[in-house]
Jmol script that loads the backbone (N, CA, C; Angstrom):
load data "model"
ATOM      1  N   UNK A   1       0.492  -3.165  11.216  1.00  0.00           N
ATOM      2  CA  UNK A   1      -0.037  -1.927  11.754  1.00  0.00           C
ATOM      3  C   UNK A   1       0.310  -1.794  13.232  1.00  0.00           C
ATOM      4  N   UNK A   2       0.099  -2.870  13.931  1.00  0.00           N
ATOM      5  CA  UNK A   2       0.477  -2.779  15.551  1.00  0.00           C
ATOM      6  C   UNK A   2       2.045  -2.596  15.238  1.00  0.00           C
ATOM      7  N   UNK A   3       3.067  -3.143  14.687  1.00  0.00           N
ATOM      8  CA  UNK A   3       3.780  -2.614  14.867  1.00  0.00           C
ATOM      9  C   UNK A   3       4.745  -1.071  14.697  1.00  0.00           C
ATOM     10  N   UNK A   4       4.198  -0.861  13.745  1.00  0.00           N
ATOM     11  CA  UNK A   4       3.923   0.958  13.219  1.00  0.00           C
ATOM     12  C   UNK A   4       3.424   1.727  14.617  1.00  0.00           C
ATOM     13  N   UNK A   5       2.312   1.247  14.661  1.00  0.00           N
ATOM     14  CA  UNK A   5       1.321   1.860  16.081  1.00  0.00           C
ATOM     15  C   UNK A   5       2.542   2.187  17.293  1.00  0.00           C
ATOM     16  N   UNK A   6       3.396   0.489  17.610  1.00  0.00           N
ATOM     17  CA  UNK A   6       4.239   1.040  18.343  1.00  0.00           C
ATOM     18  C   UNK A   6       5.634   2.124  18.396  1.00  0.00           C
ATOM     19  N   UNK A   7       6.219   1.764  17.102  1.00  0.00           N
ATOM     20  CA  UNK A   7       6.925   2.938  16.640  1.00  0.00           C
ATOM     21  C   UNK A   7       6.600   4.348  16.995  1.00  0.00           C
ATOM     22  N   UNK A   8       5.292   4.615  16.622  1.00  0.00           N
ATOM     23  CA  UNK A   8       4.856   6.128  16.428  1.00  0.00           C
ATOM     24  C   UNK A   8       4.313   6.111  17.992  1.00  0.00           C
ATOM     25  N   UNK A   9       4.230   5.686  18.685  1.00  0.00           N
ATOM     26  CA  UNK A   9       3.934   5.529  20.554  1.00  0.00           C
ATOM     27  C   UNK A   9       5.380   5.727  21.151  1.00  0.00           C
ATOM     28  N   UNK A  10       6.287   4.993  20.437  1.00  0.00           N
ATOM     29  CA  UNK A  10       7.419   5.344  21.012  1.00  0.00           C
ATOM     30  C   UNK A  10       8.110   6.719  20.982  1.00  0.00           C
ATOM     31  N   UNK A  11       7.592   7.685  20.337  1.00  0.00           N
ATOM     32  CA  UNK A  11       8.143   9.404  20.106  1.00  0.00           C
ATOM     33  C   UNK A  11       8.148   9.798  18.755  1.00  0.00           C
ATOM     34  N   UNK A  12       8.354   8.641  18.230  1.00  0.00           N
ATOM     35  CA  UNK A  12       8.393   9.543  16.456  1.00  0.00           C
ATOM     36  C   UNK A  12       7.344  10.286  16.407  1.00  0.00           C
ATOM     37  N   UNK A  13       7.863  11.570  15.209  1.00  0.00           N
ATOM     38  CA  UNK A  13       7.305  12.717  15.357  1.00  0.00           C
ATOM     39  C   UNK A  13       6.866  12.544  13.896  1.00  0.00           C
ATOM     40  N   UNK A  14       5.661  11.474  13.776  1.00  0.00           N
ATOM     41  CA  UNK A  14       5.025  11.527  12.580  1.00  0.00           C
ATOM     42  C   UNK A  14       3.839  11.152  13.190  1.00  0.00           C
ATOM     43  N   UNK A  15       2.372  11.852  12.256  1.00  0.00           N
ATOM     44  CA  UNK A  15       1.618  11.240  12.625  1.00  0.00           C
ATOM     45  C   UNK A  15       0.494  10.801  11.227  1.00  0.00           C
ATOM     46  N   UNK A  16       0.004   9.623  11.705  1.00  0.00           N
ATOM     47  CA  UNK A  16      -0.957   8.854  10.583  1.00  0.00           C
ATOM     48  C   UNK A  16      -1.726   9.685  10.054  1.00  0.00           C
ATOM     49  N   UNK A  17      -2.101   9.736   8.658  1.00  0.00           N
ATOM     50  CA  UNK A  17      -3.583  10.406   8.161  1.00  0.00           C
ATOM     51  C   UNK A  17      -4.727   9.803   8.640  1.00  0.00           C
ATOM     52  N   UNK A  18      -5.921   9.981   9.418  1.00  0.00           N
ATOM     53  CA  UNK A  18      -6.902   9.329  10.126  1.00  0.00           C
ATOM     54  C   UNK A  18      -8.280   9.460   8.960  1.00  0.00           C
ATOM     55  N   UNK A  19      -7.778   9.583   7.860  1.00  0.00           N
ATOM     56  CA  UNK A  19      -8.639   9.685   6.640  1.00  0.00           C
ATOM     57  C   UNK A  19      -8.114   9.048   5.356  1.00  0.00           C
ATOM     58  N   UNK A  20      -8.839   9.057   3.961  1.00  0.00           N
ATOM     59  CA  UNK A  20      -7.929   8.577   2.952  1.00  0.00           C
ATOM     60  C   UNK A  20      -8.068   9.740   2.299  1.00  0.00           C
ATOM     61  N   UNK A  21      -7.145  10.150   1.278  1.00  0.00           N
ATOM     62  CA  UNK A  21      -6.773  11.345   0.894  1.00  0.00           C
ATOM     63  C   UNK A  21      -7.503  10.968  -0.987  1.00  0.00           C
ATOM     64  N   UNK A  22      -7.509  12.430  -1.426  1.00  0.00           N
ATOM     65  CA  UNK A  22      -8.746  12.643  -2.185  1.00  0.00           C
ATOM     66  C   UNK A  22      -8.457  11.823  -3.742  1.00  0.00           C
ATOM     67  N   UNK A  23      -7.678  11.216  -3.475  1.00  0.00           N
ATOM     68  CA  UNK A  23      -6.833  10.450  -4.622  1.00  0.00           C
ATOM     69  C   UNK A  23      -7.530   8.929  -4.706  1.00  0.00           C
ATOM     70  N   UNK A  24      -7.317   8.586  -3.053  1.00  0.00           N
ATOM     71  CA  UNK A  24      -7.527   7.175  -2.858  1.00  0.00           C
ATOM     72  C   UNK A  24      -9.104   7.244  -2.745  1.00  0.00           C
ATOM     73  N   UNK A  25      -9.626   8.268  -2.246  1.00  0.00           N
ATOM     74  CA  UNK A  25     -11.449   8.283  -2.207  1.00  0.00           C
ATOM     75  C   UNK A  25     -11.592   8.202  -3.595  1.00  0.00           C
ATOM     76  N   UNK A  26     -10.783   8.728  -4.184  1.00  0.00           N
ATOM     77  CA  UNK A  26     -11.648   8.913  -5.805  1.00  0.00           C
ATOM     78  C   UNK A  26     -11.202   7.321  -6.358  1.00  0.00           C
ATOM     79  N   UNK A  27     -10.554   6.573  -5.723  1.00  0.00           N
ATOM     80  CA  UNK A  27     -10.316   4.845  -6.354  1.00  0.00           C
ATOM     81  C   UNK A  27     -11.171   4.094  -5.814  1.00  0.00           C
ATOM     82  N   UNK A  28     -11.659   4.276  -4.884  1.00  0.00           N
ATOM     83  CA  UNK A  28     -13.225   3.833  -4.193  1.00  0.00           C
ATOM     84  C   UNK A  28     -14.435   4.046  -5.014  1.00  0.00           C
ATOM     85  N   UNK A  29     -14.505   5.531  -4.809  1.00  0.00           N
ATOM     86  CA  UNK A  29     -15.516   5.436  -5.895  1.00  0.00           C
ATOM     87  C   UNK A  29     -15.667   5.057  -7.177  1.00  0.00           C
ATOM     88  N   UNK A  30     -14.480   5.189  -7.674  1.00  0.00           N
ATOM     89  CA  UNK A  30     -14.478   4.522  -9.072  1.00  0.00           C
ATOM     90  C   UNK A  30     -14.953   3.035  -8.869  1.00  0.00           C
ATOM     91  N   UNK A  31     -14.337   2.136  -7.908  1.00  0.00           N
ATOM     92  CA  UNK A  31     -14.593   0.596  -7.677  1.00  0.00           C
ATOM     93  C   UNK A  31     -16.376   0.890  -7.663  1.00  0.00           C
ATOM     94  N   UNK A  32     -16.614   1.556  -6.843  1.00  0.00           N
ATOM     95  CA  UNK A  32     -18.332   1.386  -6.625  1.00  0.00           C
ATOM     96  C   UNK A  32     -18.677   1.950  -7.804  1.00  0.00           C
ATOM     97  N   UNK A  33     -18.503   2.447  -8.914  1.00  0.00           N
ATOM     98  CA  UNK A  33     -19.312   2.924  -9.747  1.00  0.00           C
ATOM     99  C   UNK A  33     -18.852   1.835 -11.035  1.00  0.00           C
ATOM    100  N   UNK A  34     -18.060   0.927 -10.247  1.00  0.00           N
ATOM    101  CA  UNK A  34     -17.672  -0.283 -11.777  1.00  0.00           C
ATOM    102  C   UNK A  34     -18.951  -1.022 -12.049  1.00  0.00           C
ATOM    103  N   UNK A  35     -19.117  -0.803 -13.351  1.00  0.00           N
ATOM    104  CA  UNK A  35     -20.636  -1.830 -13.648  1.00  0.00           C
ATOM    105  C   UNK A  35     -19.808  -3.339 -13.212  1.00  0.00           C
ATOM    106  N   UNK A  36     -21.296  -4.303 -12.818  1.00  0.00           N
ATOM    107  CA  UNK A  36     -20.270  -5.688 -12.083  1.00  0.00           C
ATOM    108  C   UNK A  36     -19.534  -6.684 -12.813  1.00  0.00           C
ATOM    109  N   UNK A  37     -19.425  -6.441 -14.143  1.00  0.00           N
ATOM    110  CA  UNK A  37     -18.771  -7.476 -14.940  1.00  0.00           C
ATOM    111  C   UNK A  37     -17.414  -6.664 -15.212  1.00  0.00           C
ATOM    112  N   UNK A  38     -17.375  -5.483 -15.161  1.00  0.00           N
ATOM    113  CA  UNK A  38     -15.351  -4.703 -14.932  1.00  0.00           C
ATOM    114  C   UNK A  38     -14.631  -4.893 -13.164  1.00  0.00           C
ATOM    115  N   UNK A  39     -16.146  -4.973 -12.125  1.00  0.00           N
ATOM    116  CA  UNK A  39     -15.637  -5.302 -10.768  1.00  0.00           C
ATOM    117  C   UNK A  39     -14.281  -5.857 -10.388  1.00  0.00           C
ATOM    118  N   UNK A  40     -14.183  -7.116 -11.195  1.00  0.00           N
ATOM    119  CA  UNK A  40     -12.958  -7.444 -10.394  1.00  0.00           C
ATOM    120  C   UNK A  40     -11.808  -7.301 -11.084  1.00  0.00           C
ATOM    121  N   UNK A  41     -11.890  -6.797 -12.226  1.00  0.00           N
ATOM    122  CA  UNK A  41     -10.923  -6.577 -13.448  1.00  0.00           C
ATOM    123  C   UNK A  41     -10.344  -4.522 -12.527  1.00  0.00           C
ATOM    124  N   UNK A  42     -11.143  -3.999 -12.340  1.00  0.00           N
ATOM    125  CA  UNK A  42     -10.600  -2.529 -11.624  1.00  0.00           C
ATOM    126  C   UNK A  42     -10.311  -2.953 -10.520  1.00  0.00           C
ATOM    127  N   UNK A  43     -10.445  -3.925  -9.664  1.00  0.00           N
ATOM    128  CA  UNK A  43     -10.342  -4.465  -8.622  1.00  0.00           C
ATOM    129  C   UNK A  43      -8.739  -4.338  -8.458  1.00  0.00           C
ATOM    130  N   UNK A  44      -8.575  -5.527  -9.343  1.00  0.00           N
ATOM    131  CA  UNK A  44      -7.244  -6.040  -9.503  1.00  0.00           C
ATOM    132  C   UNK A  44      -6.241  -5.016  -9.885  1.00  0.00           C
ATOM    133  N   UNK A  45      -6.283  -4.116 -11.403  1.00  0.00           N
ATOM    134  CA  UNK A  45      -5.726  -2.930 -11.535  1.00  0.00           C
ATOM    135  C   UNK A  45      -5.500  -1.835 -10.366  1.00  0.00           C
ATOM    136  N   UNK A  46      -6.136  -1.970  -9.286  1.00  0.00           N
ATOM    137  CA  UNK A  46      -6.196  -0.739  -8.436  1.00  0.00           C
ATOM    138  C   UNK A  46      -5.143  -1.740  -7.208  1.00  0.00           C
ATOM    139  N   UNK A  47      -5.432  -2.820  -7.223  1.00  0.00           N
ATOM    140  CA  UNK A  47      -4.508  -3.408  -6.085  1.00  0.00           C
ATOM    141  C   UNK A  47      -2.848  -3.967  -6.792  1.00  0.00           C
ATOM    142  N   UNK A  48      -2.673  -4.104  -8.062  1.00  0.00           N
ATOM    143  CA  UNK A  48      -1.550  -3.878  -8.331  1.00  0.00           C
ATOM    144  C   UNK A  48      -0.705  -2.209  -8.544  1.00  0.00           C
ATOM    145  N   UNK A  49      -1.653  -1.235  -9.043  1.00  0.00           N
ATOM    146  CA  UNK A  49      -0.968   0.136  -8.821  1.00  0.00           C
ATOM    147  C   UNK A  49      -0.932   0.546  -6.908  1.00  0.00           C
ATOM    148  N   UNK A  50      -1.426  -0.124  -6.262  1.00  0.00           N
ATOM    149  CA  UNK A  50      -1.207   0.229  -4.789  1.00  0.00           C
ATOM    150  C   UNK A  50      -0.009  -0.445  -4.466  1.00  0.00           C
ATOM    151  N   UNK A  51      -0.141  -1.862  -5.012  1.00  0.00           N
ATOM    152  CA  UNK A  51       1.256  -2.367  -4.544  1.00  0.00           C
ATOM    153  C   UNK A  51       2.420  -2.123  -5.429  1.00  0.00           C
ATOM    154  N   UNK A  52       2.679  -1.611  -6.083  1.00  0.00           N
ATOM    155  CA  UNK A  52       3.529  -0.863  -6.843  1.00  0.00           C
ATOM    156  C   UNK A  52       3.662   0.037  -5.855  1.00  0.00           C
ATOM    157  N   UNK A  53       3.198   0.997  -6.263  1.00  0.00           N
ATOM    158  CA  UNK A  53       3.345   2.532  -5.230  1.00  0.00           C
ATOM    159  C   UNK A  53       3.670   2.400  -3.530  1.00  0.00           C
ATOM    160  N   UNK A  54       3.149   1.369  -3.082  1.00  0.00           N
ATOM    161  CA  UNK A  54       3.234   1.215  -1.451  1.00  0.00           C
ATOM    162  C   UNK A  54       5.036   0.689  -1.876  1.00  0.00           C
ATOM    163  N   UNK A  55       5.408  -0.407  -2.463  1.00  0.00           N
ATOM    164  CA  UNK A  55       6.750  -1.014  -2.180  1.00  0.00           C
ATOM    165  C   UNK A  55       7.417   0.248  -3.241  1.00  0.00           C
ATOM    166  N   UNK A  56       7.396   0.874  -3.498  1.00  0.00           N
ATOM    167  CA  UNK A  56       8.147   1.744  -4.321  1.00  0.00           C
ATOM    168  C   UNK A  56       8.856   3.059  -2.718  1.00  0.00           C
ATOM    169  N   UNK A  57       7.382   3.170  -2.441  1.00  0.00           N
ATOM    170  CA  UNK A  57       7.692   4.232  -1.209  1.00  0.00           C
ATOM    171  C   UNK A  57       8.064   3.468   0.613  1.00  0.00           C
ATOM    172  N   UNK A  58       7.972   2.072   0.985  1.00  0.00           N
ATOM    173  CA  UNK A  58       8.682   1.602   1.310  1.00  0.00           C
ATOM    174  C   UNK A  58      10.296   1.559   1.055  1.00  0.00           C
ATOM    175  N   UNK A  59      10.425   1.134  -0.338  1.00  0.00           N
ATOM    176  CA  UNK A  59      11.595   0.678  -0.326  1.00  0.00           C
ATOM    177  C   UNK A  59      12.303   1.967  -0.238  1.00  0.00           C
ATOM    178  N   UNK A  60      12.195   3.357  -0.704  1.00  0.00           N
ATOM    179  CA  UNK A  60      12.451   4.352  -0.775  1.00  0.00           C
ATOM    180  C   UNK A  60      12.883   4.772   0.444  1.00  0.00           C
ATOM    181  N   UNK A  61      11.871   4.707   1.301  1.00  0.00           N
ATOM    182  CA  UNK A  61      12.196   5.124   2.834  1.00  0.00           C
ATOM    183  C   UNK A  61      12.907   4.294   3.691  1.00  0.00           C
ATOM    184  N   UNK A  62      12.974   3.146   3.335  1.00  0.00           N
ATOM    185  CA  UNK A  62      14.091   2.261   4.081  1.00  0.00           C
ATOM    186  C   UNK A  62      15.473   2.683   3.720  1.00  0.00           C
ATOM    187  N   UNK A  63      15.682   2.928   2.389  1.00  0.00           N
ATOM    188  CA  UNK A  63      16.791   3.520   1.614  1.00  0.00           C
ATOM    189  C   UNK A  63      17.439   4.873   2.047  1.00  0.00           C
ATOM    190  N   UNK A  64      16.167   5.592   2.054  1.00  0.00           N
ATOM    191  CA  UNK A  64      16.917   7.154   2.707  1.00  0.00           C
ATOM    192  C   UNK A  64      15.980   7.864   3.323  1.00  0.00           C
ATOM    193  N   UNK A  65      15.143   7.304   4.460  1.00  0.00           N
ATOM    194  CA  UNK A  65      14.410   7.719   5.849  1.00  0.00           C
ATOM    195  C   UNK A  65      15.506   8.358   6.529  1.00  0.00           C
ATOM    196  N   UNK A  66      15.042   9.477   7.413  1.00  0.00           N
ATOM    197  CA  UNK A  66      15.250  10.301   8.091  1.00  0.00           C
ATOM    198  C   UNK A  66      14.636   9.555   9.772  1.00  0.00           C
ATOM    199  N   UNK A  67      14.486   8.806   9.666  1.00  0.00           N
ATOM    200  CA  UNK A  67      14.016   8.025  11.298  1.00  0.00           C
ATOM    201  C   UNK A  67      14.554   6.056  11.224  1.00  0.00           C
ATOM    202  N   UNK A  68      15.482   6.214  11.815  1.00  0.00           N
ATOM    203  CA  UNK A  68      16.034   4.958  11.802  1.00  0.00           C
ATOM    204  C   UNK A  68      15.094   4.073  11.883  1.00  0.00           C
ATOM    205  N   UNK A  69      14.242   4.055  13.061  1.00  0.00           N
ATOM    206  CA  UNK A  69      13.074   2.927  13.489  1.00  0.00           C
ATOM    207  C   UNK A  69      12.151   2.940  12.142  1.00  0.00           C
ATOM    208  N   UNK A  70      11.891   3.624  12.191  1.00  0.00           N
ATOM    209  CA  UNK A  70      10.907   3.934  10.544  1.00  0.00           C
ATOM    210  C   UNK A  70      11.369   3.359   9.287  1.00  0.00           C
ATOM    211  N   UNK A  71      12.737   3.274   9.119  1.00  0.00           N
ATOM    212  CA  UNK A  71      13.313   2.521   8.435  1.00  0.00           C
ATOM    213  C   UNK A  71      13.591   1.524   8.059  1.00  0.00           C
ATOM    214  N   UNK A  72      13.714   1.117   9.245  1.00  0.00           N
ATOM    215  CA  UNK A  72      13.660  -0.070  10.048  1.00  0.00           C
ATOM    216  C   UNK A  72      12.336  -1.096   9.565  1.00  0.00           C
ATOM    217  N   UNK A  73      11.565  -0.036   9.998  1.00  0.00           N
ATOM    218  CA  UNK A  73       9.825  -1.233   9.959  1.00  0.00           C
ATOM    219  C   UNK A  73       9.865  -1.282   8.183  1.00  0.00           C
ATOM    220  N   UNK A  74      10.015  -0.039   7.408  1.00  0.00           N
ATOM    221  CA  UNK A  74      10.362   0.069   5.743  1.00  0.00           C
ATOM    222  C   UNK A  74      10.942  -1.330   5.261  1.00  0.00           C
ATOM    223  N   UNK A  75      12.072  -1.548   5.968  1.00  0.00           N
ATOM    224  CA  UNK A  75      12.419  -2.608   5.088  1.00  0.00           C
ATOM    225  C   UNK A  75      12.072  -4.167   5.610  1.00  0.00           C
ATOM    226  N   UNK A  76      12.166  -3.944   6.810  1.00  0.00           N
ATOM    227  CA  UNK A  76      11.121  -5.326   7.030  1.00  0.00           C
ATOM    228  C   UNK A  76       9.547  -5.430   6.486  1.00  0.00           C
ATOM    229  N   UNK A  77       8.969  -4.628   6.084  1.00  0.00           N
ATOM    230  CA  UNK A  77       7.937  -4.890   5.540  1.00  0.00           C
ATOM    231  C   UNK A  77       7.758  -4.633   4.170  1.00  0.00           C
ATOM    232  N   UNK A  78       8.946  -4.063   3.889  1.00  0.00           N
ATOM    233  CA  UNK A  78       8.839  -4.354   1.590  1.00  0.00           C
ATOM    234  C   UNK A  78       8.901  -5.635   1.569  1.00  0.00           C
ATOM    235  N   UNK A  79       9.335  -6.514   2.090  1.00  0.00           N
ATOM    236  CA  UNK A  79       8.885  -7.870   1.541  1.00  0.00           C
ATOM    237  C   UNK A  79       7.634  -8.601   1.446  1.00  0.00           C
ATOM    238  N   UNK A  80       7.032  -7.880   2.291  1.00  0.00           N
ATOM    239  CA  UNK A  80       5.907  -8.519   2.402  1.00  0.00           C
ATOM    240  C   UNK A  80       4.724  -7.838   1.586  1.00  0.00           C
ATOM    241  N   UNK A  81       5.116  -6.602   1.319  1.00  0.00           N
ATOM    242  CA  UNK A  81       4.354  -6.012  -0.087  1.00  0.00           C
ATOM    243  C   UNK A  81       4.848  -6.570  -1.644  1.00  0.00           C
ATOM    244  N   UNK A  82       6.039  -6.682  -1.182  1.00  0.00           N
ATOM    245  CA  UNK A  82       6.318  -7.347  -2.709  1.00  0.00           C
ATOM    246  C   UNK A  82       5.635  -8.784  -3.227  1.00  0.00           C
ATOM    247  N   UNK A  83       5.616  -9.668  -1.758  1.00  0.00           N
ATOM    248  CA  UNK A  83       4.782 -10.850  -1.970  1.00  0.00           C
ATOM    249  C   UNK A  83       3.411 -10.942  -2.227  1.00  0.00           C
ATOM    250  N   UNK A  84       2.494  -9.612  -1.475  1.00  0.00           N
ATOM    251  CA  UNK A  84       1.105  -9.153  -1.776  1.00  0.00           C
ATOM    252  C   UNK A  84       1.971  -8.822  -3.310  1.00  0.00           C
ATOM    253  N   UNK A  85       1.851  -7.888  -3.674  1.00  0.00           N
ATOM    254  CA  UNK A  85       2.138  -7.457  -5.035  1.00  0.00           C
ATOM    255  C   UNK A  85       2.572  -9.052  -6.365  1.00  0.00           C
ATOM    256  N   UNK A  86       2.766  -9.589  -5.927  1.00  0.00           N
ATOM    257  CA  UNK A  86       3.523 -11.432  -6.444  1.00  0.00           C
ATOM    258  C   UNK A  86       1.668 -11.468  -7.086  1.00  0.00           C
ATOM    259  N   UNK A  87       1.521 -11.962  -5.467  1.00  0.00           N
ATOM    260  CA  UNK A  87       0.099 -12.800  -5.741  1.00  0.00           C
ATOM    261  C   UNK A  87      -0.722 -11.880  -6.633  1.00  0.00           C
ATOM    262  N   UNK A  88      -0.561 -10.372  -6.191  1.00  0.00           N
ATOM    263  CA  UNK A  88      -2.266  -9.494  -6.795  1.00  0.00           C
ATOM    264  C   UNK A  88      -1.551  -9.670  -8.690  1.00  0.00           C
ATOM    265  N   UNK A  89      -0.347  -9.740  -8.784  1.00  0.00           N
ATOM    266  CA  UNK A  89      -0.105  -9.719 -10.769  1.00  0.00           C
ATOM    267  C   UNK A  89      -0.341 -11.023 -11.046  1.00  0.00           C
ATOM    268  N   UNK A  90      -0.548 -12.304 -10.337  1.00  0.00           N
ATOM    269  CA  UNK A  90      -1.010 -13.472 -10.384  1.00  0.00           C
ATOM    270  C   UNK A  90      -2.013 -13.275 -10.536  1.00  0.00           C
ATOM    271  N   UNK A  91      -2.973 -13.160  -9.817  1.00  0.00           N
ATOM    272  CA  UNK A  91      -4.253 -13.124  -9.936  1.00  0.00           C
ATOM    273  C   UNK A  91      -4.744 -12.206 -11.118  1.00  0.00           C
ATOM    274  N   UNK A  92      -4.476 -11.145 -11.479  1.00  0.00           N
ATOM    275  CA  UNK A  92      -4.394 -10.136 -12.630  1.00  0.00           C
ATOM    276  C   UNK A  92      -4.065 -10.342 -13.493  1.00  0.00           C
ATOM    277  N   UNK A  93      -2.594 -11.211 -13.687  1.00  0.00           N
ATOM    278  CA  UNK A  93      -2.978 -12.358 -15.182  1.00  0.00           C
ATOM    279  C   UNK A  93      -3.693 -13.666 -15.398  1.00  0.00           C
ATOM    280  N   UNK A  94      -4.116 -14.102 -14.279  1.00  0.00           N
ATOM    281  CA  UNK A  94      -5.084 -15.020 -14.500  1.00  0.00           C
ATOM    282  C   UNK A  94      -6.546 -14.663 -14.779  1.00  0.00           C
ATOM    283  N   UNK A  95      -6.950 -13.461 -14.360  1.00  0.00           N
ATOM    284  CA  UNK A  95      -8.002 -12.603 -15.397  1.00  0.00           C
ATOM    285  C   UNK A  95      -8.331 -12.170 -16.950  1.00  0.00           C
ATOM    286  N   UNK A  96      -6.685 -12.025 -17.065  1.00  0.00           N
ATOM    287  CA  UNK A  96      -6.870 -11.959 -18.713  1.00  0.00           C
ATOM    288  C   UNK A  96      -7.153 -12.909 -19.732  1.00  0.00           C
TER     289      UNK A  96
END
end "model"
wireframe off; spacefill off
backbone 0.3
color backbone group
């Protein structure tokens, strides 16, 4: 994040959502409304479809971003979602 932070300090003409959008509120609430024995079973489902979707749109934008630096941070950091993403389908088949 600090390094993003500095990117977007440096002039890029993007700016962060300072909220979560009505998609990701509604995956929250779903988590809080899991009776506690599905808890960590939606847990897990919701943190492997994030890391799916986050390295999907990483890798995407490293691929064909319109802001070099942005691109830049894209592909240095799909790896490190792909490795979150490693561990969270680890842990998600060790649930089943």
């Amino acid at each position: 994040t600090a390094a993003l932070k500095k990117i977007l300090a440096g002039g890029v003409a993007a700016t962060p959502p300072d909220a979560m959008d009505k998609r990701r509120d509604g995956l929250i609430n779903n988590l809080n409304a899991a009776a506690p024995r599905d808890f960590d079973k939606t847990y897990m489902d919701q943190q492997v479809a994030a890391h799916n979707e986050a390295l999907t749109l990483f890798k995407g934008f490293a691929d064909h971003g319109d802001n070099d630096a942005l691109k830049a941070f894209a592909a240095k950091t799909a790896p490190t979602i792909q490795g979150h993403l490693d561990m969270a389908n680890q842990m998600n088949g060790a649930m089943k």
